[in-house]
C-alpha positions in Angstrom: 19.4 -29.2 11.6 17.0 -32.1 13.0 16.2 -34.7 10.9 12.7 -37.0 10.8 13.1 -41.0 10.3 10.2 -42.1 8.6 8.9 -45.5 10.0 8.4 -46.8 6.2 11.9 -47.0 4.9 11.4 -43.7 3.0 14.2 -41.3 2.6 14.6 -39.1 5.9 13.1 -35.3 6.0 15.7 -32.9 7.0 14.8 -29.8 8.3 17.0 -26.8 8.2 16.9 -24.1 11.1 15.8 -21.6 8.4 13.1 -23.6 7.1 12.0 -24.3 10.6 11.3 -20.5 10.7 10.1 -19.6 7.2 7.4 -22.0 6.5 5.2 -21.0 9.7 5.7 -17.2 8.2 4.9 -18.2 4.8 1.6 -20.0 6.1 0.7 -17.7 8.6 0.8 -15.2 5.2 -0.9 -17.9 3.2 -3.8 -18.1 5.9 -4.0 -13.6 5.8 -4.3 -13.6 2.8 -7.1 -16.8 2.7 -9.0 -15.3 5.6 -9.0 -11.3 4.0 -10.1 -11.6 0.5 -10.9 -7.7 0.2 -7.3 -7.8 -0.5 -7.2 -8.1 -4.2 -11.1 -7.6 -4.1 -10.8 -4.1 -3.2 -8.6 -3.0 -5.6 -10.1 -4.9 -8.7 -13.3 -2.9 -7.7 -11.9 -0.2 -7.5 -10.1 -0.7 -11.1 -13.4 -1.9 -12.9 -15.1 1.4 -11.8 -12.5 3.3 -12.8 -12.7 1.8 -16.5 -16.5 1.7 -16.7 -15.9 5.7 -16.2 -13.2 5.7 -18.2 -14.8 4.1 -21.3 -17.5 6.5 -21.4 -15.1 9.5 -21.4 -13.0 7.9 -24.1 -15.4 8.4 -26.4 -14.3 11.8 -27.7 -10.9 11.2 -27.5 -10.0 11.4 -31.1 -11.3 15.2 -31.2 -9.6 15.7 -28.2 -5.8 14.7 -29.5 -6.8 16.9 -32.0 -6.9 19.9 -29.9 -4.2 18.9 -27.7 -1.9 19.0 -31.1 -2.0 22.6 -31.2 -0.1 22.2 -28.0 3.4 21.7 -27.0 4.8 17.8 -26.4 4.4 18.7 -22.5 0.8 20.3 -22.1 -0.2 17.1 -24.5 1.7 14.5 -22.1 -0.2 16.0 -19.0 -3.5 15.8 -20.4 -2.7 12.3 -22.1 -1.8 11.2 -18.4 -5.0 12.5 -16.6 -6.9 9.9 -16.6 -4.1 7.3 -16.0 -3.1 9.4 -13.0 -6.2 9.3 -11.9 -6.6 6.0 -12.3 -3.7 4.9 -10.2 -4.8 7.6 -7.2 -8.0 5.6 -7.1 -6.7 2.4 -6.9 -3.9 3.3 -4.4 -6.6 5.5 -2.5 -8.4 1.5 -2.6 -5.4 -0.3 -1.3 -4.6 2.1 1.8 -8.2 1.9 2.8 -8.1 -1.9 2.8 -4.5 -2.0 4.8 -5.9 0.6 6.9 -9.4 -1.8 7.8 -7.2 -4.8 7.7 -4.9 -3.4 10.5 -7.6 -2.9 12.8 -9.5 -6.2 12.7 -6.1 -8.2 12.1 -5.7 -9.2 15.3 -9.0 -7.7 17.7 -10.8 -10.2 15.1 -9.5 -13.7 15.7 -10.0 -12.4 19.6 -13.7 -11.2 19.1 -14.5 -14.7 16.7 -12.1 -16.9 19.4 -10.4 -18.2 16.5 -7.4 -17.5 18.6 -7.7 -20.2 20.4 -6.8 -22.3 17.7 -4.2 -20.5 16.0 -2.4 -20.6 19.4 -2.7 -24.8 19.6 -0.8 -24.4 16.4 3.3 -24.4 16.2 3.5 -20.6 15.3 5.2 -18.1 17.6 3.5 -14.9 18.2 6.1 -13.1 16.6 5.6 -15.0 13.6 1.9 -14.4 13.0 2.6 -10.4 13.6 4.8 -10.3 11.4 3.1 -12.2 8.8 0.1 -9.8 9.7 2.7 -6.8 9.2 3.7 -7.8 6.0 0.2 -7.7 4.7 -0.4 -3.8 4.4 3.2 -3.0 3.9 4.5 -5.9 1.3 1.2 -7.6 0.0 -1.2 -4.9 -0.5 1.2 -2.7 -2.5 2.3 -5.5 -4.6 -1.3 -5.9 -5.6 -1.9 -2.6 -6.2 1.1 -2.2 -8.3 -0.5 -5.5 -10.3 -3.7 -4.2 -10.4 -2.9 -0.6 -11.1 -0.7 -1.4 -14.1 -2.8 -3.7 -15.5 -5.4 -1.4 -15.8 -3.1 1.1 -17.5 -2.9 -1.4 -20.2 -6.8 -1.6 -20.8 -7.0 1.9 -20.7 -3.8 1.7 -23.3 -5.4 -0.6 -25.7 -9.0 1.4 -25.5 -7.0 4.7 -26.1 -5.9 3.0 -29.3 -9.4 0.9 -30.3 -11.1 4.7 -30.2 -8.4 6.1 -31.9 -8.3 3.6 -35.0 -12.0 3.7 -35.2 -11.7 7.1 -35.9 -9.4 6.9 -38.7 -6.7 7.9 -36.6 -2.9 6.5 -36.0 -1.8 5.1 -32.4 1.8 6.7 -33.5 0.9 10.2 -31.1 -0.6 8.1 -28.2 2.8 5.9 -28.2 5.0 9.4 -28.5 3.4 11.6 -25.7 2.1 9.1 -23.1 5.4 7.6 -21.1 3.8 4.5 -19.4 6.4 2.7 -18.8 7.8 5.6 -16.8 4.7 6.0 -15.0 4.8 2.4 -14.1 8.4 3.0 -12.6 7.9 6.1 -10.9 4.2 3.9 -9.1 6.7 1.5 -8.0 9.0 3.5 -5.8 6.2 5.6 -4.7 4.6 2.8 -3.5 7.6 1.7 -1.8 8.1 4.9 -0.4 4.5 4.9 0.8 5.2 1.2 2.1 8.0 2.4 4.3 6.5 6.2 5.4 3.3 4.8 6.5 5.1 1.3 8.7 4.0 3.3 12.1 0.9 4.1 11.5 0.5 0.1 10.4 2.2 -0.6 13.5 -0.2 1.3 15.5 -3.4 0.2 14.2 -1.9 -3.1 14.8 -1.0 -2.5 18.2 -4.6 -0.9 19.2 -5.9 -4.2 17.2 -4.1 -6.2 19.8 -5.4 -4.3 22.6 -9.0 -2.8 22.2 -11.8 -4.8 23.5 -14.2 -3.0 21.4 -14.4 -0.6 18.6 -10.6 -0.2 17.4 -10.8 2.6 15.1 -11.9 5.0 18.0 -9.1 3.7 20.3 -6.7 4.1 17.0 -7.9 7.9 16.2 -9.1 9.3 19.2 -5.7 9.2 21.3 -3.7 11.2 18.7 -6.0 13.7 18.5 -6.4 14.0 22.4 -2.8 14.2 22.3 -3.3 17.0 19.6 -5.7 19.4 21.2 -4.0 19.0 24.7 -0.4 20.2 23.0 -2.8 23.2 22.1 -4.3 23.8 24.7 -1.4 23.3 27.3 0.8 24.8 25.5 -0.5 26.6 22.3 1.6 24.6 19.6 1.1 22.1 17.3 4.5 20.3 16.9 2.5 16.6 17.6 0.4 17.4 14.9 2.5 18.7 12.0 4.4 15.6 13.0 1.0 13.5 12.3 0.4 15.3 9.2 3.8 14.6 7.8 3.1 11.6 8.3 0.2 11.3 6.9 1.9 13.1 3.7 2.9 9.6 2.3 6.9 11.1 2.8 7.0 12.2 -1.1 8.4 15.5 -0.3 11.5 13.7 0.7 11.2 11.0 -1.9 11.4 13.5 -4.6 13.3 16.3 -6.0 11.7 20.3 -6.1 8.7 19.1 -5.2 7.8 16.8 -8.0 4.9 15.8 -6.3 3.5 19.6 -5.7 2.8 20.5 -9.0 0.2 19.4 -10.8 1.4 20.4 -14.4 4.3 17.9 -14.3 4.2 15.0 -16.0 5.6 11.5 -14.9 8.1 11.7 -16.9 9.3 14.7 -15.0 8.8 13.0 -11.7 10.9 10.0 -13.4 13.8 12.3 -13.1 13.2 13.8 -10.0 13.4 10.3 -7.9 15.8 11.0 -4.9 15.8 7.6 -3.7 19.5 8.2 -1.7 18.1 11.3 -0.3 14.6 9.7 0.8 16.7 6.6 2.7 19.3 9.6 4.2 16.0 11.2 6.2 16.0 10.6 9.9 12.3 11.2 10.2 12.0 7.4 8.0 14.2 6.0 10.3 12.7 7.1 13.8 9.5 5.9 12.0 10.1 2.2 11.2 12.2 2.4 14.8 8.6 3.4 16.1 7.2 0.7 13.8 9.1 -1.9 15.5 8.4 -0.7 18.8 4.5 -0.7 17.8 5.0 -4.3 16.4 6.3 -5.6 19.8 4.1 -4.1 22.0 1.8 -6.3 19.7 3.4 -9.4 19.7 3.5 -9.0 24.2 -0.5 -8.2 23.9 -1.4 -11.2 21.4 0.8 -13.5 24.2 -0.9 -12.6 27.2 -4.3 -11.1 25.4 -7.5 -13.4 25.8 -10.6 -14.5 23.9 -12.9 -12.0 24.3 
């Protein structure tokens, strides 16, 4: 603990160890998330598309329910969900994109604009301002899809029931076959399982950030897929790349029961009860990736230390 004497009389500032090290974090985050506006830009784009299209095809909907009636509870739950599962693909969709773009400008930007220079006269550790880079596509961006996601569930709710009522119709069906707040659940762990399954590649985009000189996304693609097609050639397998592709699979085979996430006639509700949170955290393969992950992360803190202006 260090404490600051003020030369006006004025009570001394004391400064804790751990406040030593989280308020250069919580700025470096602040300044992310200052400098890369596309971050909640993105999504809320993405989200006022998806309503525009939305409101035109709610127009029927009243004939619609009316159909889907002859149906049992489940057929009428899936086809009450469409559009809100669509709706939150969309906007995720959004959000990976954007961690994906900010990953590979996050740190070959402030070398290509020299900005660099001046973060590094400032009292922030490298390891600080990677992690407060890392914690942009895995911790901020989900949270503000999640935000922006479920808010846009609600319009959708509340035109649902404006079409319905102007139609002479009750709300009382929507409200009985359309289980939002278990949606709204079952979006938050997958994007925490997404958050987690996709910490490599994050750390890899970072880490080719850190080191290309030019043109990031080749360096970030181009390497795995050289590594690909010389595992075929040399040897006529494809282990590396089922590996990738696993990867790439967002890790919901593992987060979920009998393949909630395979079938397209199940409802959310279903998935609800198909969360295998114990069993998704018990998979080596999430382990050995945020192990990778961290190994990515500090090959990008070494590179930003000893990486110049360009």
């Amino acid at each position: 603990m260090t404490t600051t004497m003020p030369s006006n009389g004025e009570t001394p500032e004391v400064r804790t160890p751990a406040s030593s090290i989280t308020r250069p974090f919580y700025w470096s985050l602040r300044r992310e998330l200052w400098e890369n506006r596309s971050i909640h830009i993105a999504p809320l784009v993405a989200a006022g598309v998806v309503l525009f299209g939305f409101l035109l095809a709610n127009r029927d909907l009243a004939t619609r329910m009316d159909q889907w009636r002859l149906r049992d509870s489940v057929s009428r739950t899936a086809k009450l969900e469409l559009p809100y599962h669509f709706a939150a693909f969309a906007i995720l969709a959004t959000g990976v994109i954007v961690a994906v773009a900010y990953c590979l400008g996050a740190l070959h930007g402030e070398r290509r604009d020299r900005s660099i220079l001046f973060w590094k006269s400032l009292p922030v550790s490298d390891l600080t301002a990677v992690l407060a880079k890392a914690a942009v596509p895995t911790l901020i961006v989900p949270a503000v899809t999640f935000v922006v996601i479920v808010a846009t569930h609600l319009v959708m709710l509340v035109l649902n029931v404006v079409v319905l009522l102007a139609n002479g119709r009750g709300a009382a069906p929507l409200w009985n076959d359309l289980p939002l707040g278990q949606m709204d659940i079952t979006l938050l762990y997958g994007l925490a399982v997404l958050s987690l399954w996709y910490a490599p590649i994050y750390g890899w985009l970072l880490l080719v950030s850190a080191w290309a000189r030019r043109v990031p996304f080749l360096w970030a693609v181009l390497p795995p897929l050289a590594l690909c097609l010389i595992e075929k050639i040399a040897f006529d397998s494809g282990n590396f790349g089922s590996v990738l592709a696993d990867r790439l699979g967002g890790g919901f085979s593992e987060a979920f029961t009998n393949g909630a996430f395979q079938h397209g006639h199940r409802s959310m509700g279903d998935q609800l009860s198909q969360i295998d949170a114990g069993g998704f955290l018990a998979t080596p393969d999430l382990w050995m990736g945020l192990v990778v992950a961290a190994g990515f992360l500090a090959g990008a803190v070494w590179l930003r230390r000893r990486r110049e202006a360009l």
